[in-house]
BAKETOR-240459 format. One record per residue: chain; y, z, x of N, C-alpha, C in turn; residue number from 1. Coordinates in Angstrom, 2 decimals, decimal comma. Example, Ala and Ser with C-alpha at 12.3 -4.5 7.8 and 13.67 -1.06 7.14 Angstrom:
BEGIN
A -5,69 7,80 13,19 -4,50 7,80 12,30 -3,30 7,80 13,20 1
A -2,25 7,08 12,85 -1,06 7,14 13,67 0,03 7,87 12,90 2
END
This chain:
BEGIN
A 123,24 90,53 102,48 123,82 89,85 101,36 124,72 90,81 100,61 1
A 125,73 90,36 100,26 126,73 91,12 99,27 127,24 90,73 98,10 2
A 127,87 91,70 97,43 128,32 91,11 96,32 128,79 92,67 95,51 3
A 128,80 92,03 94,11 129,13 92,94 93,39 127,96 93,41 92,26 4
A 127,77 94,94 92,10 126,32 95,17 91,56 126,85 96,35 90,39 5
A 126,73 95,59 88,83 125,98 95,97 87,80 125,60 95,61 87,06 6
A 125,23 97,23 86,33 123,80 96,53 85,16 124,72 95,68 83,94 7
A 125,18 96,14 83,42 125,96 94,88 82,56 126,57 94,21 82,36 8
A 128,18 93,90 83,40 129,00 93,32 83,56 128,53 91,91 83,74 9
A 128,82 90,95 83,04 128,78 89,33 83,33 129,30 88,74 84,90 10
A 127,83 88,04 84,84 128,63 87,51 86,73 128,23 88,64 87,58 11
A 127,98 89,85 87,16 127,47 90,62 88,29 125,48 90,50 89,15 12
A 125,59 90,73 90,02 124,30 91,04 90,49 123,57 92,49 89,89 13
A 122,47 92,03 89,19 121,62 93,40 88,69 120,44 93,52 89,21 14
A 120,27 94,99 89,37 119,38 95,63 90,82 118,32 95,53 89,49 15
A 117,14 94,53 89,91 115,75 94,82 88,56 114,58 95,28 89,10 16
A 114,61 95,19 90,42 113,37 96,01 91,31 113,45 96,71 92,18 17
A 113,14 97,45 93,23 112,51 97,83 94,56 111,48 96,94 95,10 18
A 111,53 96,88 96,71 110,01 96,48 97,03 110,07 97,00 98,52 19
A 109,31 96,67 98,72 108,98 96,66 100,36 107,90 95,88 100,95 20
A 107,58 94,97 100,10 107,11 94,15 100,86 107,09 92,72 99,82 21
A 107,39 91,69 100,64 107,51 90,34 99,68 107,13 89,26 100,07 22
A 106,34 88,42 99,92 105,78 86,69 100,27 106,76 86,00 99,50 23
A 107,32 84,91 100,37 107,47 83,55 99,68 106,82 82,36 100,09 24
A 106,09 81,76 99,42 105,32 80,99 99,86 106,10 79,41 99,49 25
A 107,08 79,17 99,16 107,90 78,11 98,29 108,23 78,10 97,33 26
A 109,23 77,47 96,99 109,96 77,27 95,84 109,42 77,55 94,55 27
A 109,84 78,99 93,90 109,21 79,33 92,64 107,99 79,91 92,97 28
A 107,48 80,18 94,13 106,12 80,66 94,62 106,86 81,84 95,78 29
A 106,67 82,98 94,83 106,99 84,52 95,72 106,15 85,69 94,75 30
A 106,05 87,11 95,30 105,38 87,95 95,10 106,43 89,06 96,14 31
A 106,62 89,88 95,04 107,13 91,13 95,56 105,95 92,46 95,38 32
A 106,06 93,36 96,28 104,92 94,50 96,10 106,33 95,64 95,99 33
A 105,77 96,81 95,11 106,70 98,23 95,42 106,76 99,20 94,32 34
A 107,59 99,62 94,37 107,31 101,11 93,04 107,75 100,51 91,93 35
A 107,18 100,59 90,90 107,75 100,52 89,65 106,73 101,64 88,31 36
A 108,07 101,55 87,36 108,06 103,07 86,61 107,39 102,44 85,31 37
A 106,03 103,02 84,74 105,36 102,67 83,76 106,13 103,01 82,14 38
A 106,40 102,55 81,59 107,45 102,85 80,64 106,21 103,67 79,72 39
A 105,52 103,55 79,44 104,54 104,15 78,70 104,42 105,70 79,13 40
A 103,84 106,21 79,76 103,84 107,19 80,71 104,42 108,07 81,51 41
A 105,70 107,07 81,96 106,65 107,84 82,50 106,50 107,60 84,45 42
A 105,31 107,51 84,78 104,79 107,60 86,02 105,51 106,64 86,81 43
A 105,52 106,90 87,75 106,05 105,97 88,74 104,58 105,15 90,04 44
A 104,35 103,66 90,19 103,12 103,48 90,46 103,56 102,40 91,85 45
A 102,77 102,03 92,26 102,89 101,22 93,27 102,06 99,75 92,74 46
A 102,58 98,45 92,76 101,77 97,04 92,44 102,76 96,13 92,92 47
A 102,87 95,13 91,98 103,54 93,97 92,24 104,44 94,37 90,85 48
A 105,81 94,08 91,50 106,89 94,05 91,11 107,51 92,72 90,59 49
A 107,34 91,56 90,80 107,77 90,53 90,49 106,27 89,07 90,98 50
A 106,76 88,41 90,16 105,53 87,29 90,96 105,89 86,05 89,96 51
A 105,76 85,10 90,99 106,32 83,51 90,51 105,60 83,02 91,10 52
A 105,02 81,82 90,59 103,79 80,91 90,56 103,64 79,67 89,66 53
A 105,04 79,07 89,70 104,84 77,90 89,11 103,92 76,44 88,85 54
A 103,69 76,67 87,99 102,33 75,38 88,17 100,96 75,98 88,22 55
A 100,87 76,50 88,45 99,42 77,26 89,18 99,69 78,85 88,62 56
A 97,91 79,19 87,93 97,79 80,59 88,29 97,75 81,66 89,42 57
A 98,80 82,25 89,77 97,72 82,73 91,46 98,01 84,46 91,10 58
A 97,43 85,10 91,93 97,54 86,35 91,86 98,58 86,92 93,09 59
A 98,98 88,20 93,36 99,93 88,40 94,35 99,11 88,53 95,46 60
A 98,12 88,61 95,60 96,90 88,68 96,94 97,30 87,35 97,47 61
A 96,98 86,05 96,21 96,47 84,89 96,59 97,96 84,00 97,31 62
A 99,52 84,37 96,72 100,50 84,32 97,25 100,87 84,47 98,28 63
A 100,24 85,81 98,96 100,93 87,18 100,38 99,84 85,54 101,25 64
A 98,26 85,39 100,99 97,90 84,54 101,49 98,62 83,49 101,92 65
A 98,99 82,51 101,01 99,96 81,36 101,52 101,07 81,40 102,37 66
A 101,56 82,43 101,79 102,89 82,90 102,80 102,50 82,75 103,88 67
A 101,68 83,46 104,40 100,72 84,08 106,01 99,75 82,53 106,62 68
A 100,17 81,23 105,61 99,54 80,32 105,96 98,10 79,56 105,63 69
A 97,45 80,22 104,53 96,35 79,54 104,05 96,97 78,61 102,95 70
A 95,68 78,34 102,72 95,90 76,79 101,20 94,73 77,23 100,59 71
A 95,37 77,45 99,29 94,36 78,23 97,93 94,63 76,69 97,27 72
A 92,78 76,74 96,68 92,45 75,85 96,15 92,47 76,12 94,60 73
A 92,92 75,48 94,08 93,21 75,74 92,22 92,62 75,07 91,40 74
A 92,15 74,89 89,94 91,64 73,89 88,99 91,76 74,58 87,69 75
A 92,60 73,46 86,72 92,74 73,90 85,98 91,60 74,49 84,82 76
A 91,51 75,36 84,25 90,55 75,82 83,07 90,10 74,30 82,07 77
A 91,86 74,22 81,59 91,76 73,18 80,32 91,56 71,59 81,41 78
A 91,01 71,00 80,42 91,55 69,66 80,66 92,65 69,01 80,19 79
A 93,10 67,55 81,04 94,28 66,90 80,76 93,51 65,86 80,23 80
A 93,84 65,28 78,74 93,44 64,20 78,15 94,59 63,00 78,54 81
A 93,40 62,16 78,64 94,24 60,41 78,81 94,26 59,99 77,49 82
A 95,55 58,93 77,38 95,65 57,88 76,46 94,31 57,45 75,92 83
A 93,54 57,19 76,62 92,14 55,94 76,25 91,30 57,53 76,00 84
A 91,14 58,32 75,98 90,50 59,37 75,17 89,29 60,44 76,60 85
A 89,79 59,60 77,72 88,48 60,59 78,93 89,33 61,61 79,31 86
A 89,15 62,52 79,42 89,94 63,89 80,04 89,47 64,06 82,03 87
A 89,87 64,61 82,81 90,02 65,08 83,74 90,59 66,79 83,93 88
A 89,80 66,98 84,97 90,67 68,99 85,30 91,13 68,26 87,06 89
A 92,46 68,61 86,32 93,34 68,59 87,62 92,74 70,46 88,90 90
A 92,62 69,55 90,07 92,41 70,14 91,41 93,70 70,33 92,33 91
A 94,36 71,53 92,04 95,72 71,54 93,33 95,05 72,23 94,73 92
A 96,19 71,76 95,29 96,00 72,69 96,90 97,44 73,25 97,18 93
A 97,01 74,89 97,05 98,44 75,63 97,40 98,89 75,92 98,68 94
A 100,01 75,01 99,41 99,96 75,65 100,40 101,34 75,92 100,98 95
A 101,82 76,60 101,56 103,09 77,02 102,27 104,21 75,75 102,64 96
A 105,33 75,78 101,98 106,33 74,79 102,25 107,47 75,30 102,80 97
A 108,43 74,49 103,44 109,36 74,92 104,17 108,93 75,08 105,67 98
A 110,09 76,18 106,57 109,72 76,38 107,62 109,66 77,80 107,46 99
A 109,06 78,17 108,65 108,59 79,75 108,30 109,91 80,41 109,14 100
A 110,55 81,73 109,24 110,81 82,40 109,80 110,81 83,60 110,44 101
A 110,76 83,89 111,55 110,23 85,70 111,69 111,43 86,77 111,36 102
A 111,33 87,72 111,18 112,31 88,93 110,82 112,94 89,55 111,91 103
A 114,12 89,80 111,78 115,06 89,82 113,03 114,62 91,29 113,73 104
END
C-alpha cells in the first residue's frame, strides 16, 4: 500500500503504531500485537497496540481466536429494558465474517 506519510499534514497517512502481528476477525473487529512506548516511564513494552470490538467486549486473545476461526460466546453485564417494564441480557455469538485469506 502507498501513499503519502505525515504526522501533520491534512489528507496525509499517519504512522500511529508498529505491529507484527494482527487478527481481523470483521468489520470493526481487529487486534494488533507489537511494541509500544509507555509514556509514563519511558519504556518501550510489547502488548496490544490497537483493538476494535464493536458491540461486544472482547479481549485481544479472544479476537486472534475468531480470526483463527472460533465463535466466542458474549452476554451482556447490564440488562436491556422493554417498553412493558421486563428486561432481558442480550447473548451474542462472535464469529469470523468474510472470507479468509492466506499470506502470500
Amino acid at each position: 500500500m502507498g501513499g503519502y506519510i505525515h504526522q501533520t499534514e491534512l489528507g496525509a497517512w499517519k504512522e500511529e503504531f508498529r505491529t507484527d502481528h494482527v487478527a481481523i476477525a470483521g468489520k470493526k473487529l481487529y487486534a494488533a500485537m507489537g511494541k509500544k512506548l509507555d509514556k509514563k516511564t519511558g519504556i518501550e513494552e510489547y502488548g496490544c497496540v490497537k483493538l476494535a470490538s464493536k458491540g461486544v467486549r472482547l479481549t485481544h486473545e479472544q479476537i486472534f481466536a475468531v480470526a483463527n476461526g472460533a465463535t466466542i460466546e458474549t452476554r451482556n453485564d447490564a440488562p436491556t429494558f422493554k417498553l412493558d417494564g421486563n428486561h432481558v441480557f442480550i447473548s451474542r455469538s462472535i464469529r469470523r465474517t468474510g472470507q479468509t485469506k492466506s499470506p502470500a
